[in-house]
C-alpha positions, 0 to 999 in steps of 0.5 A: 410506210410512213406514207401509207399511214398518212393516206390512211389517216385521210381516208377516214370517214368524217364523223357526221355533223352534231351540230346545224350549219345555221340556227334561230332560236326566237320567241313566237309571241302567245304561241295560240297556234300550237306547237308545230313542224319537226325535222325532215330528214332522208329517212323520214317518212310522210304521207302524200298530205304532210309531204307539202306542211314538211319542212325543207330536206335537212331542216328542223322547223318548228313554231310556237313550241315551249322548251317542254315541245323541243325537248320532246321532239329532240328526245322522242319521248313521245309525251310531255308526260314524261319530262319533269321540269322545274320552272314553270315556262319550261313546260307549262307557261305561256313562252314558246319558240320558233326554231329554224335550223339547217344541216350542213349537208341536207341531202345526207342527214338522217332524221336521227342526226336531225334529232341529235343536232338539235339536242346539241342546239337547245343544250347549247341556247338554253343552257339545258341541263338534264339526267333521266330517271327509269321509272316503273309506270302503268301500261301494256304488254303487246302478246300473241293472241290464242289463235298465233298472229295474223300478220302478213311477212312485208314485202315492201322496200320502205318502211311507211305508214299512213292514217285515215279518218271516219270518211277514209280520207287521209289525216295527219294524225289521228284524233283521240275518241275518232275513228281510225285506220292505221296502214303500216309497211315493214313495221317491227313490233317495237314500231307498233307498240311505238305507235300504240303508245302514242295514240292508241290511248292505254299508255307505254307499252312493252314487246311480249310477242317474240316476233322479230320481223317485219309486217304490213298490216291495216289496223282499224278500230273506234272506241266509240262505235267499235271495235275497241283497240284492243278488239281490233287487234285481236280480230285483225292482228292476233295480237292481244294488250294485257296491262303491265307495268312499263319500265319509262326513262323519264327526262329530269332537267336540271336547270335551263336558261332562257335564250339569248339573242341569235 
């Protein structure tokens, strides 16, 4: 019995990794490029045009990122809006980072566990120390328009999502006040209003639909020339956007150090 426990025991899964097997932490200077770069996982997913800017499988790379832009990323907070900071340098000034960072084992970590390794790392380099805040903010319910949805069930194996511009060529991210088309494939509604939030310009949103499967679709508007986002999702979705108030958790650090030398 005995050693039928001790085998049990060393059968175990090990617990996955919160921390990177190697990471940098530098200053990046006047940071006049923009922050940029993220971390690539083994689920991430990118269109064929970001596959050659991603960084290496289970790497976190990104430069001329102010704290503020890290915690960002770490946190998915989807805006900066949403971080309350104290010193100004954390997110308003002028000092920004370059992080490089490398899993243990790339080819079994997950963009999630990326995310996680790199909280541990800015906790760890900044001595960050933060607590959230649920706040009650303007934004939208996503509903079922009068007529039902108009939303074909997916049949795709992945999950992915892909963006075209006004000439209908492939673009990284969609630019605010320009035309847009958005490709989705076994997409929840919780992941469209997670991508309405982020572009589509009428702040956090909140899932109304009772819709709980998984959808591909084309979306396509323009704000200027039309149809609206909201338009578009009417005629092409059956789905509509009424103003709500959005319950948002807020990210409140506490305090923060700059980084020591690596």
């Amino acid at each position: 019995m005995l050693g039928q426990a001790a085998h049990s025991l060393r059968a175990q899964p090990r617990p996955a990794p919160v921390a990177f097997e190697v990471a940098s932490v530098k200053p990046a200077g006047n940071g006049t490029n923009g922050v940029n770069g993220g971390c690539h996982g083994t689920d991430s997913v990118y269109s064929p045009r970001q596959q050659g800017e991603a960084p290496p499988l289970g790497r976190c790379v990104i430069t001329d990122a102010r704290l503020g832009h890290l915690i960002r990323i770490a946190w998915g907070l989807g805006s900066t809006g949403l971080l309350e900071a104290g010193p100004e340098w954390i997110a308003q000034g002028s000092e920004r980072f370059n992080v490089e960072a490398k899993a243990e084992d790339p080819s079994k970590t997950t963009q999630e566990q990326l995310f996680g390794m790199l909280q541990t790392l800015l906790i760890e380099r900044f001595q960050l120390k933060f607590h959230r805040e649920m706040k009650d903010m303007p934004g939208f319910a996503l509903v079922v328009g009068k007529g039902g949805p108009k939303l074909k069930a997916s049949g795709a194996e992945e999950r992915g999502v892909a963006f075209s511009g006004a000439d209908g060529g492939a673009v990284l991210k969609p630019f605010p006040g320009q035309p847009v088309s958005v490709k989705a494939r076994k997409f929840s509604m919780a992941q469209l209003i997670s991508l309405l939030s982020a572009i589509g310009g009428h702040g956090p949103g909140i899932d109304k639909t009772g819709l709980t499967g998984a959808y591909d679709f084309t979306l396509s508007w323009d704000e200027n020339a039309g149809p609206a986002l909201s338009t578009a999702l009417r005629e092409q979705l059956g789905l509509r956007l009424e103003p709500d108030k959005v319950p948002v958790s807020y990210f409140i650090v506490d305090s923060a150090a700059r980084p020591s030398a690596n």
